[in-house]
BAFIPA-813830 format. One record per residue (C-alpha): x, y, z; residue in three letters; residue number from 0. Coordinates in steps of 0.001 Angstrom, whole numbers, plus 500000, padded with zeros to 6 digits. Layout:
N
<pt><c1>X</c1><c2>Y</c2><c3>Z</c3><code>ALA</code><pos>NUM</pos></pt>
...
This chain:
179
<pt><c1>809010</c1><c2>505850</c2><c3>299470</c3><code>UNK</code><pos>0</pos></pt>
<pt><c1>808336</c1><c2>507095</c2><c3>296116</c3><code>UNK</code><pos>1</pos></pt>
<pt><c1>807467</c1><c2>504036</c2><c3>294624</c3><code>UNK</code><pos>2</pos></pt>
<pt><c1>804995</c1><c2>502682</c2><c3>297279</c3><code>UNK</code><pos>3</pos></pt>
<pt><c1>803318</c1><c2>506224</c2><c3>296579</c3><code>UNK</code><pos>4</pos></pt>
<pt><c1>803345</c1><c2>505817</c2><c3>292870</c3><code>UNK</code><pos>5</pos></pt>
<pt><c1>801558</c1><c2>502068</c2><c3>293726</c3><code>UNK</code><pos>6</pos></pt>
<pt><c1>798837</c1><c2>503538</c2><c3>296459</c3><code>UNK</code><pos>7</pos></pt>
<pt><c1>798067</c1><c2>505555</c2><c3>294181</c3><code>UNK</code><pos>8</pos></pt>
<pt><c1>797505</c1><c2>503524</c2><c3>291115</c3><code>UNK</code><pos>9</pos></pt>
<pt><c1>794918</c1><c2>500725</c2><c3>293256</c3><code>UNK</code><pos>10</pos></pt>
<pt><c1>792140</c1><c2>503396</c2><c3>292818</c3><code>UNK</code><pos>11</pos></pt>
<pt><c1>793400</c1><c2>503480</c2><c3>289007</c3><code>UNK</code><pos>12</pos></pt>
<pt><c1>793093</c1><c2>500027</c2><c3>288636</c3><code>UNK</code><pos>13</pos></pt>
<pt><c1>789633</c1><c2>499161</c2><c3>290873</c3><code>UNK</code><pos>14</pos></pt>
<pt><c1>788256</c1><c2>501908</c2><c3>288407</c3><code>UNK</code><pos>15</pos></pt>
<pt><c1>789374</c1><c2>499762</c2><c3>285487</c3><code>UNK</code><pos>16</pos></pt>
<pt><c1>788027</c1><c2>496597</c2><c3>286873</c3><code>UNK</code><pos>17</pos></pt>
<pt><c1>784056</c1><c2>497859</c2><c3>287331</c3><code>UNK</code><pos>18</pos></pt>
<pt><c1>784309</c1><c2>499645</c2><c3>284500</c3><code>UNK</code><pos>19</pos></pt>
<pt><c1>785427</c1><c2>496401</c2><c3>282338</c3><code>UNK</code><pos>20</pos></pt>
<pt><c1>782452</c1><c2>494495</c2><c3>284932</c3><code>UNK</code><pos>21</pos></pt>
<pt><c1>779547</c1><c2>497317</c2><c3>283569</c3><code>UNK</code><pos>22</pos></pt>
<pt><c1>780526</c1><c2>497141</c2><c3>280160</c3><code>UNK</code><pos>23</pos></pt>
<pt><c1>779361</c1><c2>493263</c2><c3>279911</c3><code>UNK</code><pos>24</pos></pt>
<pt><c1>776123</c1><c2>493448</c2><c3>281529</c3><code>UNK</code><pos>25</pos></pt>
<pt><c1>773266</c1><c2>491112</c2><c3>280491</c3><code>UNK</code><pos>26</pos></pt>
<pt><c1>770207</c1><c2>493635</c2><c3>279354</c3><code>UNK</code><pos>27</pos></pt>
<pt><c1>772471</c1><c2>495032</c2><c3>276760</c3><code>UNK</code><pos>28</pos></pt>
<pt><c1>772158</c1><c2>492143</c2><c3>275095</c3><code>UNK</code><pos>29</pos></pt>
<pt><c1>768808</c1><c2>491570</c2><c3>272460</c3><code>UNK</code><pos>30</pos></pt>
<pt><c1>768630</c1><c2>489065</c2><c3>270416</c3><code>UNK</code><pos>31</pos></pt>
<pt><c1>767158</c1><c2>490465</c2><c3>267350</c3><code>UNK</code><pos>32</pos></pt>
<pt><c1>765604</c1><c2>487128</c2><c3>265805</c3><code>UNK</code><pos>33</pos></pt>
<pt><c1>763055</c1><c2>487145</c2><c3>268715</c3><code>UNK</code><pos>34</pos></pt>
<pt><c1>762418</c1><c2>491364</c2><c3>268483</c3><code>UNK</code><pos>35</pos></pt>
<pt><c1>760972</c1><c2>493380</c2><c3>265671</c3><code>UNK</code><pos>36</pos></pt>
<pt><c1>762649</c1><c2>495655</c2><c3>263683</c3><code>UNK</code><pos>37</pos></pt>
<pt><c1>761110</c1><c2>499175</c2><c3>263700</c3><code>UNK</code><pos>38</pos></pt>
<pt><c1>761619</c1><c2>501566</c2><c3>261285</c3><code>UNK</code><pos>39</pos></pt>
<pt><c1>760908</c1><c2>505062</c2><c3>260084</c3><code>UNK</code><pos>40</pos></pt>
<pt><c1>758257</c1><c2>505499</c2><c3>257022</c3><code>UNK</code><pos>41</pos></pt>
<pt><c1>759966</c1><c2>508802</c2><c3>255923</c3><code>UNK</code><pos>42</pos></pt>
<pt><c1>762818</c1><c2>507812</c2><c3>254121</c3><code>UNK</code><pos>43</pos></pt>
<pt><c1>766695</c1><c2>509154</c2><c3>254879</c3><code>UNK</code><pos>44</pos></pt>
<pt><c1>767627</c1><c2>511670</c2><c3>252216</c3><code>UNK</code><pos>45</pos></pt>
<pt><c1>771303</c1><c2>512323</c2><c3>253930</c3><code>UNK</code><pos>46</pos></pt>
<pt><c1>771313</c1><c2>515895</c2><c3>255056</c3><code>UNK</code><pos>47</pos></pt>
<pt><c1>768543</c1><c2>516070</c2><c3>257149</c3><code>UNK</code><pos>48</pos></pt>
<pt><c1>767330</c1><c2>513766</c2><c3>260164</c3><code>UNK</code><pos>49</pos></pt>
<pt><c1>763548</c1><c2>513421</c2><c3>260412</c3><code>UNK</code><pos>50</pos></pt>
<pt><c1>761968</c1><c2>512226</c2><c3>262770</c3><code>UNK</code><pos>51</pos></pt>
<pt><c1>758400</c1><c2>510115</c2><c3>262839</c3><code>UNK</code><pos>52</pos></pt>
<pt><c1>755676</c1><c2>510248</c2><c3>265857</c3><code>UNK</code><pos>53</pos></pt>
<pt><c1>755020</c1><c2>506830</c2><c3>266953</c3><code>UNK</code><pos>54</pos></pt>
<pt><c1>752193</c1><c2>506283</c2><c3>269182</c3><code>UNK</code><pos>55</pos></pt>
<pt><c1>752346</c1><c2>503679</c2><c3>271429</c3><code>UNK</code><pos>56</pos></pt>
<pt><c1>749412</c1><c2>501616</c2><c3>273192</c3><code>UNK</code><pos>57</pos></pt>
<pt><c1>750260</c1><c2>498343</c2><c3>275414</c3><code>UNK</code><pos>58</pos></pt>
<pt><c1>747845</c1><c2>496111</c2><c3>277042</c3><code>UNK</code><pos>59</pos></pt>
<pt><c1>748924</c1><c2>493175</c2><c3>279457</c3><code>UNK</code><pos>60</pos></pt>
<pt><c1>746955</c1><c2>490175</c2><c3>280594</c3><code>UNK</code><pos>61</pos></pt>
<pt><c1>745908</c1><c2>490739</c2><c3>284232</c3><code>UNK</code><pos>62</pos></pt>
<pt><c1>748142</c1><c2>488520</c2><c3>286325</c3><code>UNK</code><pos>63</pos></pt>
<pt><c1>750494</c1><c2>486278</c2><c3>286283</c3><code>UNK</code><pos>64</pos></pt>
<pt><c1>754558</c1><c2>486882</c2><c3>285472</c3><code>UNK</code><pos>65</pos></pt>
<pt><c1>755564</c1><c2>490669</c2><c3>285236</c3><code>UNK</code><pos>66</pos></pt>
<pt><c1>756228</c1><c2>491102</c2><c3>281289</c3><code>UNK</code><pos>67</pos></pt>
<pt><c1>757948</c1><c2>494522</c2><c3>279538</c3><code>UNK</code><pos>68</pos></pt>
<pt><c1>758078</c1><c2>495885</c2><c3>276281</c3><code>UNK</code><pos>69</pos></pt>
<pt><c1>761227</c1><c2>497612</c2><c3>275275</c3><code>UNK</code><pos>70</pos></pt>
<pt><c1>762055</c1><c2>499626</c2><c3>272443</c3><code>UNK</code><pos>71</pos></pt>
<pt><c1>765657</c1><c2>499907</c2><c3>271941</c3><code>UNK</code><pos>72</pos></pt>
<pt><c1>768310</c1><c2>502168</c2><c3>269249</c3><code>UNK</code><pos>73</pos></pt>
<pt><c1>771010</c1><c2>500420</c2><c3>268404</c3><code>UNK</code><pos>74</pos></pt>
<pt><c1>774507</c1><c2>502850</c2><c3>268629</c3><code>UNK</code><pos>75</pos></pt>
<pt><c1>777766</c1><c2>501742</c2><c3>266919</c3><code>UNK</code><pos>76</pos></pt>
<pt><c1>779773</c1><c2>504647</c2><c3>268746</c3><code>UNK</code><pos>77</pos></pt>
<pt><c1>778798</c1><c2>506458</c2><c3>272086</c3><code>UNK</code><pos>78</pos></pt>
<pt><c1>780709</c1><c2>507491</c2><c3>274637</c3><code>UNK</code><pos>79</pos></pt>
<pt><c1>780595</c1><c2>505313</c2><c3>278084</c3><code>UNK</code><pos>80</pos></pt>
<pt><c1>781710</c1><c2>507689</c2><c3>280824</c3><code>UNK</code><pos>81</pos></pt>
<pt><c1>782354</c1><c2>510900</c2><c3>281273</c3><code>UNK</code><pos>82</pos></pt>
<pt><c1>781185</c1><c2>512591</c2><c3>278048</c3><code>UNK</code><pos>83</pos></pt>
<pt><c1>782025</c1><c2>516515</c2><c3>278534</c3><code>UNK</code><pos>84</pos></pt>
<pt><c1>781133</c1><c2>517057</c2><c3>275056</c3><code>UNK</code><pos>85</pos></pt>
<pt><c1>784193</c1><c2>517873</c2><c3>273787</c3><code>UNK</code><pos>86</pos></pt>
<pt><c1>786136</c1><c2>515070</c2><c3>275532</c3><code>UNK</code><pos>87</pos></pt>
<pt><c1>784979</c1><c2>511272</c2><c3>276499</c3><code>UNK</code><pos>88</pos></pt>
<pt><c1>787205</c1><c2>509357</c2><c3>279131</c3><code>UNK</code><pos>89</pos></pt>
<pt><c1>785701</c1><c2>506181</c2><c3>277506</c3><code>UNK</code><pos>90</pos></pt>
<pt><c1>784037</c1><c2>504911</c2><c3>274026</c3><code>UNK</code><pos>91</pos></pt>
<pt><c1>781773</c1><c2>502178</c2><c3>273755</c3><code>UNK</code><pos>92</pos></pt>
<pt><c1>780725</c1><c2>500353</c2><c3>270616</c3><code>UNK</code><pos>93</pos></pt>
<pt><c1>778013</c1><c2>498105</c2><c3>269548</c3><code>UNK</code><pos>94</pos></pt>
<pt><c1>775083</c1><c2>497766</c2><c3>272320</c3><code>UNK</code><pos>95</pos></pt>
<pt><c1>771426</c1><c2>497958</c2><c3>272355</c3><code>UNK</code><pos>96</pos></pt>
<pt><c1>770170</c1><c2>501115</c2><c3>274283</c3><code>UNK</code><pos>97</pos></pt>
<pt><c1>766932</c1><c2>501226</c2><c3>276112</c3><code>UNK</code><pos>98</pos></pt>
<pt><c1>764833</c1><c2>504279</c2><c3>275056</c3><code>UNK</code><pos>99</pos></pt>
<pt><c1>761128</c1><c2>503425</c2><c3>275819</c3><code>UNK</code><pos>100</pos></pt>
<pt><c1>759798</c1><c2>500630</c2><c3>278365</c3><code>UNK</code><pos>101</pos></pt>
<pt><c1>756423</c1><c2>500155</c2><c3>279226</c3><code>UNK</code><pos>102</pos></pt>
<pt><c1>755397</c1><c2>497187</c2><c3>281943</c3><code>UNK</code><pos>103</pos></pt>
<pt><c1>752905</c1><c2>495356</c2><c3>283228</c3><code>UNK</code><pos>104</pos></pt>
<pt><c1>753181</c1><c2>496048</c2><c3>286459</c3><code>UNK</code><pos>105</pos></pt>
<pt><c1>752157</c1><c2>499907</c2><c3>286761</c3><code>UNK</code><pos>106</pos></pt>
<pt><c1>755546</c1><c2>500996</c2><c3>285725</c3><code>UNK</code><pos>107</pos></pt>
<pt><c1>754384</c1><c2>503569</c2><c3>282776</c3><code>UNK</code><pos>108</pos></pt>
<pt><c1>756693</c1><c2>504711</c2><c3>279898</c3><code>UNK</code><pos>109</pos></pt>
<pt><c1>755553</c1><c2>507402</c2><c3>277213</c3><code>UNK</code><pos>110</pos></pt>
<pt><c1>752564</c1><c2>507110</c2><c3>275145</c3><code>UNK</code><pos>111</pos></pt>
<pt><c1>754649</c1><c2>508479</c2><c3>272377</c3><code>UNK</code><pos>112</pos></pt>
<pt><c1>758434</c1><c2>508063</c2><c3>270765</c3><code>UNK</code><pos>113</pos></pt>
<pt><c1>759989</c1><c2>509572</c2><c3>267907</c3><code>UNK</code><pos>114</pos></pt>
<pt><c1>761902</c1><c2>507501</c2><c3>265645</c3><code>UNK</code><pos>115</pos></pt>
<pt><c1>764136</c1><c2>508848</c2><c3>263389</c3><code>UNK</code><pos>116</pos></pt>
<pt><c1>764768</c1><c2>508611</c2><c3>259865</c3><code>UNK</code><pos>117</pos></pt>
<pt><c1>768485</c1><c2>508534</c2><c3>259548</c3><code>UNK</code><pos>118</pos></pt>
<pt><c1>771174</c1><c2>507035</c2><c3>261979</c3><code>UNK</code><pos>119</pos></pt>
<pt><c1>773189</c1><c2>509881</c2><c3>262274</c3><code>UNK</code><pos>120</pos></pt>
<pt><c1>773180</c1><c2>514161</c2><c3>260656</c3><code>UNK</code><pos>121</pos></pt>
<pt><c1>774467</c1><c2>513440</c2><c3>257124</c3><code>UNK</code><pos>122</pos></pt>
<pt><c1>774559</c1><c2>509984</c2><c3>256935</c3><code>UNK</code><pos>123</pos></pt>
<pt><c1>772584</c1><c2>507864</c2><c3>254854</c3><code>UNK</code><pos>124</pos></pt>
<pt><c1>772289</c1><c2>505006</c2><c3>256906</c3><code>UNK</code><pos>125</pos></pt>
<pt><c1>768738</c1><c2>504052</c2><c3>258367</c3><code>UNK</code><pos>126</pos></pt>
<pt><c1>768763</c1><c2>503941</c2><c3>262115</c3><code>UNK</code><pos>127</pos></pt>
<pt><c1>768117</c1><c2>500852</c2><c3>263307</c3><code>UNK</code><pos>128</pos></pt>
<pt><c1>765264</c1><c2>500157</c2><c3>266183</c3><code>UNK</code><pos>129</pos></pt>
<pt><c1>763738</c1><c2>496873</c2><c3>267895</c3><code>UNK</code><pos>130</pos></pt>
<pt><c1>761191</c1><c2>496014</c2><c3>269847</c3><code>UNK</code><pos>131</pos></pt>
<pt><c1>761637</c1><c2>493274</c2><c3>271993</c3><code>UNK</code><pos>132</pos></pt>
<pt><c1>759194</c1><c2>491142</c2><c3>274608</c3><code>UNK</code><pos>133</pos></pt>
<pt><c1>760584</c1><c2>490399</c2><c3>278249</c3><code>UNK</code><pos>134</pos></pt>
<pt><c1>759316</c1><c2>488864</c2><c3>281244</c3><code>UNK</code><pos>135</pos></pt>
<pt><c1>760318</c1><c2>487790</c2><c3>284681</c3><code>UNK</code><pos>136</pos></pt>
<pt><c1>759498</c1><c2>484453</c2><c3>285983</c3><code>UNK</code><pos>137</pos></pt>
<pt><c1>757777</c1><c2>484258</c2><c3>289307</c3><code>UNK</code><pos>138</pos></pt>
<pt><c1>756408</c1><c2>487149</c2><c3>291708</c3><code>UNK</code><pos>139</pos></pt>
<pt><c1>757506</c1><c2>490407</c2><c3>290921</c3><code>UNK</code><pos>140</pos></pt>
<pt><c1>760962</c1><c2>491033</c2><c3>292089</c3><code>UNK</code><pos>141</pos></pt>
<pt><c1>763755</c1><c2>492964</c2><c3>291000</c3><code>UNK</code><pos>142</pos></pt>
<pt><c1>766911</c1><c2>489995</c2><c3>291628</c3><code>UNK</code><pos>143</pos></pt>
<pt><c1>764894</c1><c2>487940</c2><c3>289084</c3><code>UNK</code><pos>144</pos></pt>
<pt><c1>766485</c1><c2>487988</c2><c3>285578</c3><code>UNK</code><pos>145</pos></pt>
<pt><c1>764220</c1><c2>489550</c2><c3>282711</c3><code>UNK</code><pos>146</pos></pt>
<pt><c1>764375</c1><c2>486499</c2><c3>279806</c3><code>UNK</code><pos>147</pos></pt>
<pt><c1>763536</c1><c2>487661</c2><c3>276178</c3><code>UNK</code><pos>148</pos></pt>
<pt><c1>760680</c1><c2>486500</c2><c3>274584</c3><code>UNK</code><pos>149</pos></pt>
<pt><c1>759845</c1><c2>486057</c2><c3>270872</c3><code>UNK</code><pos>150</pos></pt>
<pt><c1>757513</c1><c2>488558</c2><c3>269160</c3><code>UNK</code><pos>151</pos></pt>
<pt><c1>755122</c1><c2>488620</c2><c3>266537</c3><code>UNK</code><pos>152</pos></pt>
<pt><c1>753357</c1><c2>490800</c2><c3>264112</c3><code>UNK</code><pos>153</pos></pt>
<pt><c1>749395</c1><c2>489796</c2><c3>264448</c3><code>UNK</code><pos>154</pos></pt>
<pt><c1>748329</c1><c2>492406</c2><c3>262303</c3><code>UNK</code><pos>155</pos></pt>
<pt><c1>749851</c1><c2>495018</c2><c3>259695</c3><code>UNK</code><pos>156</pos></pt>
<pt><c1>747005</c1><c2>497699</c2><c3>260175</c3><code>UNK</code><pos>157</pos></pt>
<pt><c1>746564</c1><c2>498577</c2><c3>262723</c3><code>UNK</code><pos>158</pos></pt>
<pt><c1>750259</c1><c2>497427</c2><c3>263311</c3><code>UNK</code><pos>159</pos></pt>
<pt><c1>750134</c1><c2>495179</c2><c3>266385</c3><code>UNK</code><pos>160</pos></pt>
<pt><c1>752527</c1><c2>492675</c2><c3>267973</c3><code>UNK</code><pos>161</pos></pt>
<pt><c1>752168</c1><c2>490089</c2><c3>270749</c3><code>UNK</code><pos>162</pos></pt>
<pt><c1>754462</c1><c2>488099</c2><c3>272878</c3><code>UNK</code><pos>163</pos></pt>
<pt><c1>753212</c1><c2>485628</c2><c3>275382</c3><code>UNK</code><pos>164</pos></pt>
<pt><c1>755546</c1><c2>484422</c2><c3>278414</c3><code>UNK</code><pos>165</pos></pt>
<pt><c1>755746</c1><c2>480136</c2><c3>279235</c3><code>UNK</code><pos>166</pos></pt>
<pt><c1>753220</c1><c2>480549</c2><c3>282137</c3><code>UNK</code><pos>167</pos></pt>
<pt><c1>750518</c1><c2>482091</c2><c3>279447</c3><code>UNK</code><pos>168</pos></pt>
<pt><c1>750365</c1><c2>485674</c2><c3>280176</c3><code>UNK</code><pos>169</pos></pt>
<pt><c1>750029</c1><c2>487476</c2><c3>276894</c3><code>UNK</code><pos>170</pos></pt>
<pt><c1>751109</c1><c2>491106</c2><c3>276328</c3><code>UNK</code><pos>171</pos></pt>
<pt><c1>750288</c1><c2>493367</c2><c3>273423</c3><code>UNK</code><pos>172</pos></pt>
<pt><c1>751618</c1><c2>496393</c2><c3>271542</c3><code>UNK</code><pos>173</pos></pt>
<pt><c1>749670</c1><c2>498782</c2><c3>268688</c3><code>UNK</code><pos>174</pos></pt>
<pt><c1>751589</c1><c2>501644</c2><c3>267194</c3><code>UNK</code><pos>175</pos></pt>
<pt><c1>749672</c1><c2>503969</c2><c3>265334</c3><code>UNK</code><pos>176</pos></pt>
<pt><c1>751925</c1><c2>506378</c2><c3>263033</c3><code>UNK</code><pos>177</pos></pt>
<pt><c1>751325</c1><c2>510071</c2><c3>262821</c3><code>UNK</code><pos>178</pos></pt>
């Protein structure tokens, strides 16, 4: 009796383990960083501060046609997955592409404004490392469409602007003006 206890009561263990393995692979982590733009703080890390620069951000999107998304994402080497108390993390994750600003063309508005910082981490000297990256959705606007990556361009240094356009020819653009 003991032992078919000690198995009912692992099954929960174990279904936990399997979607947690299934969530940590998911497809919009995942930018390819040839066809984004690295972004980058101005103010340079000194190593025992972390500051931070005001980025404005203006997007305008062709009227029509495919839904298309800007993203700005940080990259983190070490964060914790689940269940971060502070002080304890029930699981670490390493390596992904986190998505910190989105604007789309469909109505959908993310913040005019994002600070980037200087330094990857309190102490370090280590840049941290942004992109931007271009997406769109083929077809009407629905949400069980994938989002596909699109390549990006700089189309001017100042102002600092950058373009993508999606295969059906809706174009999207992006202006950051620094503070």
């Amino acid at each position: 009796m003991i032992r078919s206890v000690t198995a009912v009561a692992l099954l929960p263990a174990l279904g936990l383990g399997a979607s947690i393995f299934g969530r940590s692979h998911r497809a919009e982590d995942l930018v390819n960083r040839v066809e984004g733009v690295r972004i980058s703080s101005r103010i340079p890390c000194d190593g025992s501060t972390n500051p931070q620069e005001e980025l404005k951000l203006e997007t305008n999107f062709s009227p029509g046609g495919w839904q298309r998304s800007f993203h700005l994402d940080v990259f983190e080497s070490h964060y914790c997955r689940y269940l971060d108390l502070y002080f304890i993390c029930v699981m670490h994750g390493h390596d992904r592409w986190k998505h910190e600003w989105v604007q789309n063309s469909q109505g959908t508005p993310g913040p005019g404004r994002f600070w980037v910082n200087a330094c990857s981490k309190w102490g370090k000297l280590d840049a941290q490392e942004y992109i931007l990256s271009g997406w769109y959705q083929e077809g009407p606007a629905d949400r069980k469409l994938p989002w596909k990556q699109a390549a990006i361009k700089q189309v001017s240094a100042t102002p600092e602007v950058y373009e993508f356009t999606d295969p059906n020819g809706g174009t999207a653009r992006l202006e950051i003006k620094r503070k």
